[in-house]
DOVEX-169948 format. One line per 8 residues: number of its first residue (from 1); for each residue y, z negated, x of N, C-alpha, C, O. Coordinates in steps of 0.2 Angstrom, whole numbers, plus 5000, padded with zeros to 4 digits. Layout:
# DOVEX-169948
NUM) Y:Z:X:Y:Z:X:Y:Z:X:Y:Z:X  ...
***
This chain:
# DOVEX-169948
1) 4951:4939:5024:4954:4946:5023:4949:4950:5018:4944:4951:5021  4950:4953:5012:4948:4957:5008:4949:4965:5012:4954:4969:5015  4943:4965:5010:4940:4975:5012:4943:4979:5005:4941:4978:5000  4947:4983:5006:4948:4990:5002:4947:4996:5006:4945:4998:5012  4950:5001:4999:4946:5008:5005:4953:5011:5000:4954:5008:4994  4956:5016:5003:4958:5021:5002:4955:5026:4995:4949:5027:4996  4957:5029:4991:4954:5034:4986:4960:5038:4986:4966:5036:4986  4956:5047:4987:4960:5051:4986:4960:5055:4980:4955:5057:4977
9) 4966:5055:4978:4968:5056:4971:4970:5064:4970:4971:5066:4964  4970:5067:4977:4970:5075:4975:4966:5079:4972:4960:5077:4972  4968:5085:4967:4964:5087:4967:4963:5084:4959:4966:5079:4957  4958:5088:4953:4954:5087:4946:4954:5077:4944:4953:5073:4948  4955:5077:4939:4956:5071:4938:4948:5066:4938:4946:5061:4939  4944:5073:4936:4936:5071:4937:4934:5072:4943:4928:5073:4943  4936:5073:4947:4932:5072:4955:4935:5067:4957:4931:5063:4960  4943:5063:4956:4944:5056:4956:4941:5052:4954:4940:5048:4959
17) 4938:5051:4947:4933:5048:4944:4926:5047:4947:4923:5041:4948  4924:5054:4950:4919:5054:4954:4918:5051:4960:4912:5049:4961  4922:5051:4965:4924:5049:4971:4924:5041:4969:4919:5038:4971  4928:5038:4967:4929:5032:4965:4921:5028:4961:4920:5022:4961  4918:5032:4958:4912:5031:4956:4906:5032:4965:4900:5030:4966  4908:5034:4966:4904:5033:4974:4905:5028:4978:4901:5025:4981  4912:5028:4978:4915:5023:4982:4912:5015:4979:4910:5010:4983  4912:5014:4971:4910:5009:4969:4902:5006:4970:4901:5001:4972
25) 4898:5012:4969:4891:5012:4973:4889:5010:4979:4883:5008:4980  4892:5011:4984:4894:5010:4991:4894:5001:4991:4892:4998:4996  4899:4998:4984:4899:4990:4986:4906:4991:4986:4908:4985:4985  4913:4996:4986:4919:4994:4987:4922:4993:4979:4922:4998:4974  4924:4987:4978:4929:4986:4974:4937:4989:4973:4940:4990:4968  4939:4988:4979:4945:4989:4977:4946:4994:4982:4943:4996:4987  4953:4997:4979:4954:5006:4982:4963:5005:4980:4966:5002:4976  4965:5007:4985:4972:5010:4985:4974:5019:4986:4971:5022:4990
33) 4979:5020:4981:4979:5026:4980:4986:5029:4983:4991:5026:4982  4987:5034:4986:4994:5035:4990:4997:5041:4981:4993:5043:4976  5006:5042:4983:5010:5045:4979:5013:5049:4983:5017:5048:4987  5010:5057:4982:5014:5060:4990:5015:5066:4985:5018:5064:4980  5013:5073:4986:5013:5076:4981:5010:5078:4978:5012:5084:4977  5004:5077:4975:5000:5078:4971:4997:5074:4963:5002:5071:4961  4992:5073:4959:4996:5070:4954:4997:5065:4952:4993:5061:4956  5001:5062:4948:5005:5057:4949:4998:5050:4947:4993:5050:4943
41) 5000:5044:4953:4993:5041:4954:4994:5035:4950:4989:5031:4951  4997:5035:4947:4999:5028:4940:4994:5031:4933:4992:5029:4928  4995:5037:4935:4992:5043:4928:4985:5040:4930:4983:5035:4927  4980:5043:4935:4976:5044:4938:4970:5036:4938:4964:5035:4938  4977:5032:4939:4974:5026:4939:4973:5023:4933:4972:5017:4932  4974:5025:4930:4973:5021:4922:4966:5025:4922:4961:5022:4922  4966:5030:4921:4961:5036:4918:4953:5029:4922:4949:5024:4920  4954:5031:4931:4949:5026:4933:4948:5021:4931:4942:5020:4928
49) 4951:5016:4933:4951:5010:4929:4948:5008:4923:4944:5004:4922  4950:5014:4918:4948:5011:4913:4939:5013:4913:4936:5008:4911  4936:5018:4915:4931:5020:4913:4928:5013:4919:4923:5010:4918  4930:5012:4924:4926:5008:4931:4930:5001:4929:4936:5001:4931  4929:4996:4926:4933:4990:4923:4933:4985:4926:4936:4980:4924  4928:4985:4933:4928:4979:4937:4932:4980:4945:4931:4975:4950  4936:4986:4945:4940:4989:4950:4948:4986:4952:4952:4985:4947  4949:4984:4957:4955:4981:4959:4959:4987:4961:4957:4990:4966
57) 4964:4988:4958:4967:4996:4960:4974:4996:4962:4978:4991:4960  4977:4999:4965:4984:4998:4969:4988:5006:4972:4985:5011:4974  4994:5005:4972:4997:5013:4973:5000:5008:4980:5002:5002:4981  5000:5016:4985:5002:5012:4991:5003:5021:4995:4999:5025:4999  5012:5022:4992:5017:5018:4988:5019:5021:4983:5017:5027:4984  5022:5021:4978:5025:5025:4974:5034:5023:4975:5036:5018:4974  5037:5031:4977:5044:5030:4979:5047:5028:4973:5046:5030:4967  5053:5023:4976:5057:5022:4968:5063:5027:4966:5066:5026:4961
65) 5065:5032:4971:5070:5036:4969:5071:5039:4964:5075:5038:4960  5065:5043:4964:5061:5047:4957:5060:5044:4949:5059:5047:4944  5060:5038:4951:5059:5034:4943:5064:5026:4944:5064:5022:4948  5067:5028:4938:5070:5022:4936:5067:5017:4935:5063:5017:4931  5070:5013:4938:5064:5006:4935:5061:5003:4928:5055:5001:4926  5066:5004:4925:5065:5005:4917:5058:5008:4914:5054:5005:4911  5058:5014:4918:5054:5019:4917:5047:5016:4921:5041:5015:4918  5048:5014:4926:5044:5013:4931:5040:5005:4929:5034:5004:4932
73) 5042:5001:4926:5042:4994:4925:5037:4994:4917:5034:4989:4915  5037:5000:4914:5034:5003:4907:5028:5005:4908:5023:5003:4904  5027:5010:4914:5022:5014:4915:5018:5008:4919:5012:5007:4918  5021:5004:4925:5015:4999:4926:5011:4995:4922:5005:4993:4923  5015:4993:4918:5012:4988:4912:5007:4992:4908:5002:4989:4906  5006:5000:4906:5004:5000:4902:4997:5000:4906:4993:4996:4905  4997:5005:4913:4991:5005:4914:4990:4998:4917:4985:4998:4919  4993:4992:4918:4989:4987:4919:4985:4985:4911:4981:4980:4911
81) 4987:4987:4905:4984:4984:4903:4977:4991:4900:4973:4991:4895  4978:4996:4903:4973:5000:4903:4967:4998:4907:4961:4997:4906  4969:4996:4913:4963:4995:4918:4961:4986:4915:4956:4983:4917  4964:4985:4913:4959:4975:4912:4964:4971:4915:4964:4965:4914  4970:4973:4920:4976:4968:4922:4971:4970:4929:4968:4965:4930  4971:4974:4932:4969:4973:4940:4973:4977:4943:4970:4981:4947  4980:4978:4943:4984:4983:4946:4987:4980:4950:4990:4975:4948  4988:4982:4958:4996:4980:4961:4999:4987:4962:4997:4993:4963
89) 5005:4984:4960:5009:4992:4960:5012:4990:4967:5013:4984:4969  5012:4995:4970:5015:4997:4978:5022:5001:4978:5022:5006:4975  5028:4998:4979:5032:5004:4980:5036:5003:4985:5036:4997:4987  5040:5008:4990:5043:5011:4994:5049:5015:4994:5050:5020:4990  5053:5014:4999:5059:5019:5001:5055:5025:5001:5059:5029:4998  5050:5028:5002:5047:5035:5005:5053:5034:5012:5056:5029:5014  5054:5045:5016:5057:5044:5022:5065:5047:5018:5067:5048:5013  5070:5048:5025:5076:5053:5022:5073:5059:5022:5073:5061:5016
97) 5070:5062:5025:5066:5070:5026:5066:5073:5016:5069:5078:5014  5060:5067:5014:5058:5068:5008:5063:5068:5002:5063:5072:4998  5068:5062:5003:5072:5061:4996:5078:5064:4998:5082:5064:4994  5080:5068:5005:5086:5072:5003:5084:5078:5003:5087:5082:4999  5079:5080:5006:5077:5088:5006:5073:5089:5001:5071:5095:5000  5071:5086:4999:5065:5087:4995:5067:5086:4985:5065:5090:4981  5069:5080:4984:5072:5076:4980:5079:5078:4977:5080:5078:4971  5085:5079:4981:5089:5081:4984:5095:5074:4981:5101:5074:4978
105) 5091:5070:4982:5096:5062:4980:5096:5060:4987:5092:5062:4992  5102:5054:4987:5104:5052:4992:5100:5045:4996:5098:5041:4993  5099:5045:5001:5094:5040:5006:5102:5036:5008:5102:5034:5014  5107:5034:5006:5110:5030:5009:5111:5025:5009:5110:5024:5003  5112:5019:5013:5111:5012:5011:5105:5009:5011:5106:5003:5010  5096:5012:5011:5091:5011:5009:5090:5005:5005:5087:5004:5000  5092:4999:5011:5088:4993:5009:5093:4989:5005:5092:4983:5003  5098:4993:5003:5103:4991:4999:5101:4994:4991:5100:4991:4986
113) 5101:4998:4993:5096:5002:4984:5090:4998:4983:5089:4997:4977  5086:4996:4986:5080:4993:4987:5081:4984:4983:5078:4982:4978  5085:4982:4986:5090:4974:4984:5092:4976:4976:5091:4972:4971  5095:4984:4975:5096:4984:4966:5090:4985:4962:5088:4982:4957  5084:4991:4965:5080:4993:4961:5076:4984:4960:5076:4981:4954  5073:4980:4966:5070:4976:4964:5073:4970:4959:5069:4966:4956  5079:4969:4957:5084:4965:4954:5083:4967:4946:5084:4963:4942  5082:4974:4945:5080:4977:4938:5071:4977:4936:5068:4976:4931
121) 5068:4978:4943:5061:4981:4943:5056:4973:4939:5053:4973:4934  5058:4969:4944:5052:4963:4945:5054:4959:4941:5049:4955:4940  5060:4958:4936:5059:4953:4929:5054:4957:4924:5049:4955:4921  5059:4964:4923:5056:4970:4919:5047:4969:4920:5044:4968:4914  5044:4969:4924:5038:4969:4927:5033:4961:4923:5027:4961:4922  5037:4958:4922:5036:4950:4919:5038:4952:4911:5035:4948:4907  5041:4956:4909:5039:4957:4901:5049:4952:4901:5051:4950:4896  5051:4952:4906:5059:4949:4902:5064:4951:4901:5067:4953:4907
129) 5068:4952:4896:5075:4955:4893:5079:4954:4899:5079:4948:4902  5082:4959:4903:5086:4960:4906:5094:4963:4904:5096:4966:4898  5098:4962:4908:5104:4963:4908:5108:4967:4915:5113:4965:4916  5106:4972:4920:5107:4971:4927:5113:4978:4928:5111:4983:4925  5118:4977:4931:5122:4981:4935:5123:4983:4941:5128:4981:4944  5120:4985:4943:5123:4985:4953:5125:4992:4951:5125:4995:4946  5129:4994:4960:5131:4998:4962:5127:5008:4961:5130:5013:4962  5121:5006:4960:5119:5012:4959:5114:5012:4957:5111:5017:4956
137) 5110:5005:4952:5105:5004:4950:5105:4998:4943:5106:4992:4944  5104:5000:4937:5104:4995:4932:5101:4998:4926:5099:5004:4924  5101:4991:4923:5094:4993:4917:5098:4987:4910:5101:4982:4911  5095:4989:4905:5097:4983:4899:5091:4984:4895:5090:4989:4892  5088:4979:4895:5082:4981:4890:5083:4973:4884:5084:4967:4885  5081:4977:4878:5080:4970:4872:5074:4966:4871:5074:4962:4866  5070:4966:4877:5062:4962:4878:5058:4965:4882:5061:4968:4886  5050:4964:4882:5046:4968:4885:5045:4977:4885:5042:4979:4881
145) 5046:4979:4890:5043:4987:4891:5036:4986:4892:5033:4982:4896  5034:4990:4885:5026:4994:4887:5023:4989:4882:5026:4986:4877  5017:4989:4884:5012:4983:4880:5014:4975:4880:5014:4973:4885  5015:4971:4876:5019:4963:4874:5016:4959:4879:5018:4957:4884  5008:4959:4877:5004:4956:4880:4999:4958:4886:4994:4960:4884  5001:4958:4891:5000:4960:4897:5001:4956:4902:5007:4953:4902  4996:4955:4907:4999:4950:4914:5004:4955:4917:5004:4961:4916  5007:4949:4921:5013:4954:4925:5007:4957:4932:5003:4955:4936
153) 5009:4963:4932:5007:4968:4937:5007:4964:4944:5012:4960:4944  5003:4963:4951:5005:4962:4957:5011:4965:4961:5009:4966:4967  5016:4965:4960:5020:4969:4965:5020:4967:4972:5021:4961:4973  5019:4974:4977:5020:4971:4983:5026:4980:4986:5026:4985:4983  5030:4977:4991:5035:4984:4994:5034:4986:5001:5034:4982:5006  5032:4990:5002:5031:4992:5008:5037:4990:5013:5043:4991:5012  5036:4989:5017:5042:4985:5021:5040:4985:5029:5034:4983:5031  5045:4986:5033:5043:4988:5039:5051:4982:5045:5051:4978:5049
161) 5055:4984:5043:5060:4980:5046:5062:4973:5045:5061:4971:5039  5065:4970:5048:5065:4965:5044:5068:4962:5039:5066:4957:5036  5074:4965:5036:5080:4965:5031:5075:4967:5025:5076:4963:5020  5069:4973:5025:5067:4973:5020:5060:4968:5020:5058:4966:5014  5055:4966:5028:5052:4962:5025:5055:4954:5021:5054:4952:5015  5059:4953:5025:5066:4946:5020:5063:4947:5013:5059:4945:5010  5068:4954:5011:5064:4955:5005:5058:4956:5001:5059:4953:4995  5053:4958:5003:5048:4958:5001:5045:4950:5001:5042:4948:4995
169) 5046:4945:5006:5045:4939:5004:5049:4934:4999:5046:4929:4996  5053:4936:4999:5059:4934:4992:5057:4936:4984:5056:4932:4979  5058:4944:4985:5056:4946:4977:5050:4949:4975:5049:4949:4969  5046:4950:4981:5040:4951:4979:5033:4949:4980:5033:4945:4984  5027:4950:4978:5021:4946:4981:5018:4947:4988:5013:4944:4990  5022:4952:4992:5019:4955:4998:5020:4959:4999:5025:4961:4996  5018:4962:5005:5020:4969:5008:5013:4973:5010:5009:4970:5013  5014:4980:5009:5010:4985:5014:5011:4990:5020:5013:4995:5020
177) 5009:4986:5023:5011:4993:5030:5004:4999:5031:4998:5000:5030  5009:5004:5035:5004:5008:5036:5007:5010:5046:5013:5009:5047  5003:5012:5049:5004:5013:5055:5009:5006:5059:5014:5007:5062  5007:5001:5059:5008:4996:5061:5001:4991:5063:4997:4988:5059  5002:4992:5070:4997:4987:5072:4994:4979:5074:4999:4975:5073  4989:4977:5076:4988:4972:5073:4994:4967:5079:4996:4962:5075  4996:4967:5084:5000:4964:5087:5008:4964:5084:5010:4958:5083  5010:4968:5082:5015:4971:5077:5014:4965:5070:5018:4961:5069
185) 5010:4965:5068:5008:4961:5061:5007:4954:5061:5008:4950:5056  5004:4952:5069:5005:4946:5073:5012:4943:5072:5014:4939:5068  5015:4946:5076:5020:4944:5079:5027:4946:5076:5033:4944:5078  5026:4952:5069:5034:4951:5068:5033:4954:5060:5039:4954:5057  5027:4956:5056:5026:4954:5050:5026:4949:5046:5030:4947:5041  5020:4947:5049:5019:4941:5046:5023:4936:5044:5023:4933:5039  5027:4934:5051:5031:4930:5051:5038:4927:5049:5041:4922:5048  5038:4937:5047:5045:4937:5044:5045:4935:5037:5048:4930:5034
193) 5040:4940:5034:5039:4938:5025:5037:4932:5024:5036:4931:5018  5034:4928:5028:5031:4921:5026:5036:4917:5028:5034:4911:5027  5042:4917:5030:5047:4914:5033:5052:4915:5026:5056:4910:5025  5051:4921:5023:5056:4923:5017:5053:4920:5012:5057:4916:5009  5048:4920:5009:5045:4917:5006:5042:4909:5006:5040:4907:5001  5043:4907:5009:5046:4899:5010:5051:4900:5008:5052:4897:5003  5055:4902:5010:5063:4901:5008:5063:4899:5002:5065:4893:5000  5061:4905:4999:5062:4906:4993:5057:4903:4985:5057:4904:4979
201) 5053:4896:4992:5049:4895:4985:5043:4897:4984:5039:4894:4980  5040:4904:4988:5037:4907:4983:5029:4906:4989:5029:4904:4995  5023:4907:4985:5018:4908:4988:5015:4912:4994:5017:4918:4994  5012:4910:4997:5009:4915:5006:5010:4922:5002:5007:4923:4997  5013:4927:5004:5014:4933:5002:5005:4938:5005:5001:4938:5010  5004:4944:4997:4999:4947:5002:5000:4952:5008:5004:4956:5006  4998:4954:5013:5000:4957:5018:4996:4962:5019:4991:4960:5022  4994:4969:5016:4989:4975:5015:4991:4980:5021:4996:4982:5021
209) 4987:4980:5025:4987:4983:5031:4981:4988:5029:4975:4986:5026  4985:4997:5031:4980:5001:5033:4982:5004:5038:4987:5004:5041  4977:5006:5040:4975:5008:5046:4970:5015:5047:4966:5015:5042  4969:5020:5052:4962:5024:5052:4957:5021:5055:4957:5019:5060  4953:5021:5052:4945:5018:5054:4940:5020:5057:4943:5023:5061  4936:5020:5058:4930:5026:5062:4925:5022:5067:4926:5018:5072  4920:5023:5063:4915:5018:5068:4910:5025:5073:4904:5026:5070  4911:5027:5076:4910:5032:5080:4908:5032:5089:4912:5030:5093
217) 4901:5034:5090:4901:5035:5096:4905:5041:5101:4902:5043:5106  4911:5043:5099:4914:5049:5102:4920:5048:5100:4923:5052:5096  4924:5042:5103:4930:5039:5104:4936:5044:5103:4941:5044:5099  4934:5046:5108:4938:5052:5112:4941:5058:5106:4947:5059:5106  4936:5061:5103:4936:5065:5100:4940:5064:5092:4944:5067:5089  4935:5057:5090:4940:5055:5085:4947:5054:5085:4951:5058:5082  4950:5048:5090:4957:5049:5092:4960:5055:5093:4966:5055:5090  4958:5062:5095:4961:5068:5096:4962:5068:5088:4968:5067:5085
225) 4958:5069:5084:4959:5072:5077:4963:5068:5073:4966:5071:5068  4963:5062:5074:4969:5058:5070:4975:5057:5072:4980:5055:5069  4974:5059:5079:4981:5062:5080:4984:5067:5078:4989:5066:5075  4980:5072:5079:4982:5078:5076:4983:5079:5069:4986:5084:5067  4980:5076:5065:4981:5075:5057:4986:5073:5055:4989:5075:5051  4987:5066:5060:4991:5061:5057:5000:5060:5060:5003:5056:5060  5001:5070:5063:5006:5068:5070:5011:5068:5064:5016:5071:5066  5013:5065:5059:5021:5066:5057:5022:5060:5058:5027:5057:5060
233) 5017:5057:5057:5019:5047:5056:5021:5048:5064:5026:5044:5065  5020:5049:5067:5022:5046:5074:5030:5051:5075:5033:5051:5081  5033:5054:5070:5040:5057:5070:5044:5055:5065:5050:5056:5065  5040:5052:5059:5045:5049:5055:5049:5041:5058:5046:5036:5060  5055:5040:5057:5059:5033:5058:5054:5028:5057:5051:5028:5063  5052:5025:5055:5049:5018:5051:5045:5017:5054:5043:5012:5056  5039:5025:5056:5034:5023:5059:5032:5022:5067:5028:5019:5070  5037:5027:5069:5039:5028:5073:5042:5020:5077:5041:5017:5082
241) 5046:5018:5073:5046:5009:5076:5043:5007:5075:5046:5002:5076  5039:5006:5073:5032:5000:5073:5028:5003:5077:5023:4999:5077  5026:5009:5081:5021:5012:5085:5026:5010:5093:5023:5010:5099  5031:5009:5092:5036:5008:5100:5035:4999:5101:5034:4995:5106  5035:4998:5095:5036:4989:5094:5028:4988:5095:5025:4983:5097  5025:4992:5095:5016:4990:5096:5013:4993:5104:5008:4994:5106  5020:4995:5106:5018:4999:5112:5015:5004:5111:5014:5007:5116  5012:5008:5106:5008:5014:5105:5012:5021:5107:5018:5021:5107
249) 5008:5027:5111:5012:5032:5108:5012:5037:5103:5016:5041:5101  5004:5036:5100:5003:5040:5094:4999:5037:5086:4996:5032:5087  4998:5039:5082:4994:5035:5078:4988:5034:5082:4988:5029:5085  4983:5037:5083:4976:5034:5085:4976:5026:5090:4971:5023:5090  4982:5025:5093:4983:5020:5095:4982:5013:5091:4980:5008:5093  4985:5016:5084:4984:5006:5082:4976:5009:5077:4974:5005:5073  4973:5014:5078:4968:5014:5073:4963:5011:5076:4963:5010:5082  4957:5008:5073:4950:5004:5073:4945:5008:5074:4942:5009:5069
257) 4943:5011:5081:4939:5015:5081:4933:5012:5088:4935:5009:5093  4927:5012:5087:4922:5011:5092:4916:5010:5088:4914:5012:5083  4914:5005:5092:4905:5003:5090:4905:4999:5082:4910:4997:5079  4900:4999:5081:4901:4994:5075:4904:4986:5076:4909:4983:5073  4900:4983:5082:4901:4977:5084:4909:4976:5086:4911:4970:5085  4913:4983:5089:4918:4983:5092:4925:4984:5084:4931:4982:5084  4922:4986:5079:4926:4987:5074:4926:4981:5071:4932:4978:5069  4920:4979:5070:4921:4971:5067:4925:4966:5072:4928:4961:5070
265) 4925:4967:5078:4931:4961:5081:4939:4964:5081:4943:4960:5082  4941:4970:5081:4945:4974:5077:4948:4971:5070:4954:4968:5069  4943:4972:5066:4945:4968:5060:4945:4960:5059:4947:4958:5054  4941:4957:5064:4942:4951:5064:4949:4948:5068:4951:4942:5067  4951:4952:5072:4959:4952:5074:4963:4953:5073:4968:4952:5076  4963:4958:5066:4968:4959:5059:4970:4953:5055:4976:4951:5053  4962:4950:5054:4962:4943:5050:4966:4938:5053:4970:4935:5049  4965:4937:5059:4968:4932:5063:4975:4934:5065:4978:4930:5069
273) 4977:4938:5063:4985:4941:5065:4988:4938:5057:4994:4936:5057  4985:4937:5050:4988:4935:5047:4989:4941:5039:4992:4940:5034  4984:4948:5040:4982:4951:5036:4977:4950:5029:4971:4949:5030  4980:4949:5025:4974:4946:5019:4974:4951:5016:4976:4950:5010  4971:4958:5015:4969:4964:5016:4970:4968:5020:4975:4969:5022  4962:4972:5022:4964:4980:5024:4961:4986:5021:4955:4987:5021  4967:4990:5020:4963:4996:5016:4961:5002:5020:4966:5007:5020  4955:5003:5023:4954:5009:5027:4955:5016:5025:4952:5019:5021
281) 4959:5018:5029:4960:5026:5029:4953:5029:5034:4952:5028:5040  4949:5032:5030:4942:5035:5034:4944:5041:5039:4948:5045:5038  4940:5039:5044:4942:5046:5050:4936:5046:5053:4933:5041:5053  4934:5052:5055:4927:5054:5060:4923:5059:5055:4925:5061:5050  4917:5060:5057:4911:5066:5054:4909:5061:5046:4913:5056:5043  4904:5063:5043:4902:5061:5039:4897:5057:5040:4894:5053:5036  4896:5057:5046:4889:5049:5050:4894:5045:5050:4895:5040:5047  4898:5046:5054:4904:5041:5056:4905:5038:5048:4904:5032:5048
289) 4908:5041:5043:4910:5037:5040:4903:5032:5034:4904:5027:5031  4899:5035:5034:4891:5031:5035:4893:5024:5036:4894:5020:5033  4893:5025:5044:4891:5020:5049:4898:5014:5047:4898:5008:5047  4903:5018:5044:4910:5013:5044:4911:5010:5037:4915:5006:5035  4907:5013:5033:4906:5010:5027:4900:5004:5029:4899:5002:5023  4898:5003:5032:4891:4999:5032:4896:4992:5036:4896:4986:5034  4900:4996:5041:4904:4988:5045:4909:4987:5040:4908:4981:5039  4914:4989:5036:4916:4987:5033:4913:4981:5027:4915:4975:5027
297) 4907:4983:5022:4904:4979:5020:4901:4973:5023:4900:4967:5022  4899:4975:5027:4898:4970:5034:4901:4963:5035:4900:4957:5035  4907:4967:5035:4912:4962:5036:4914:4957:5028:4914:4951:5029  4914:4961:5022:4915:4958:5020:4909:4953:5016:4908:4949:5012  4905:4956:5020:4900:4948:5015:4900:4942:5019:4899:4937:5016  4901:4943:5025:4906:4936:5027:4911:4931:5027:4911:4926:5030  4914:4934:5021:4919:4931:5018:4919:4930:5010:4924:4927:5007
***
């Protein structure tokens, strides 16, 4: 299982740079960036990438309501060929809350819009002439978008149910979950997309699990405040079933929190659940995340 971290892309585009430049000092290679509303992290990541050239970088997720695949299938190639080819583009439904109230497009059908955007997204993504029609989603392009010569970007879709994990093993190279635990990722992740992916031919898909992390002597106190930071996840749909399906009642439930010794057999029980990344969401004081930076590394020179 490969170690990633979290980078926050709020905020000046040179304190990104800078943050990500610490992060790399620390020993972290690879960093996923979230798409929520601040600035756009396809932009943000090119900028890093380019200046940090041995970074494996990933958006986890950028919604596809908002950009047409055309558009979207252009802008990952260029920054993959900004960064050196080290990009996995992450993308997702987002929730209803966000793309009717917010967006003011329609959330209907989800995983059915999801079956057209991927049918235009992932040849596009490969540099190949398309031709596609569905019912609310199509593209015709006369060759490659963006840069000619370019690898195809990693795509993976964030995917929580099974119709969409099916998917994810089908058309793309993985899935990312967030607030889904490690029993959950056992028992109905893993199994589903590697099951779709046979199917279909296609290679063990990657499975990128985050989580909040905190190597902390005051359990108690940390769990309070990830609760508290993190309570919408425990009221949006999606996550809201995967915390019922894991027995949980709030986020701090599926999060990695205790001694150092105790986090490493945490994440040694993500590995064995079937996880071939985890990207830590950091939680606790500024020791805490010290101490959780040291077991993370920890873990990974073991592998």
């Amino acid at each position: 299982m490969e170690i990633a971290i979290g980078l926050d892309v709020e905020g000046p585009v040179e304190k990104t740079l800078e943050r990500a430049t610490q992060l790399r000092a620390k020993g972290f290679t690879r960093m996923w960036s979230s798409q929520i509303f601040g600035p756009d992290t396809l932009t943000v990541l090119a900028i890093v990438g380019h200046e940090l050239r041995d970074l494996d970088l990933g958006t986890s997720v950028v919604p596809i309501q908002t950009r047409h695949p055309t558009m979207l299938a252009a802008q990952a190639r260029t920054v993959q060929d900004a960064i050196g080819g080290r990009l996995s583009l992450g993308i997702g439904l987002s929730h209803k809350v966000s793309v009717e109230n917010l967006w003011h497009l329609s959330f209907e059908r989800p995983a059915h819009y999801m079956g057209e955007y991927l049918d235009a997204l992932a040849p596009m993504l490969r540099g190949e002439k398309i031709d596609v029609t569905g019912e609310r989603v199509g593209a015709t392009t006369f060759g490659p978008l963006g840069p000619k010569d370019v690898e195809t970007p990693s795509l993976l879709m964030a995917a929580l149910a099974p119709k969409m994990l099916e998917m994810a093993g089908t058309y793309a190279d993985g899935t990312l979950t967030w607030m889904t635990g490690v029993k959950t990722i056992a028992e109905h992740v893993v199994p589903t997309i590697n099951a779709a992916a046979e199917r279909a031919g296609k290679p063990t898909p990657r499975v990128v699990c985050s989580l909040p992390i905190s190597v902390t002597n005051d359990v108690g106190d940390t769990r309070e405040n990830v609760n508290k930071t993190l309570a919408i996840y425990g009221q949006l749909p999606s996550y809201r079933a995967m915390l019922d399906r894991e027995g949980a009642e709030g986020p701090a439930d599926v999060g990695l929190f205790g001694t150092h010794e105790q986090v490493l057999e945490q994440l040694h029980a993500l590995e064995a659940a079937g996880t071939t990344e985890f990207s830590a969401s950091m939680a606790g004081n500024p020791g805490d995340r010290d101490a959780t930076y040291e077991t993370l590394l920890a873990f990974h020179a073991t592998h």
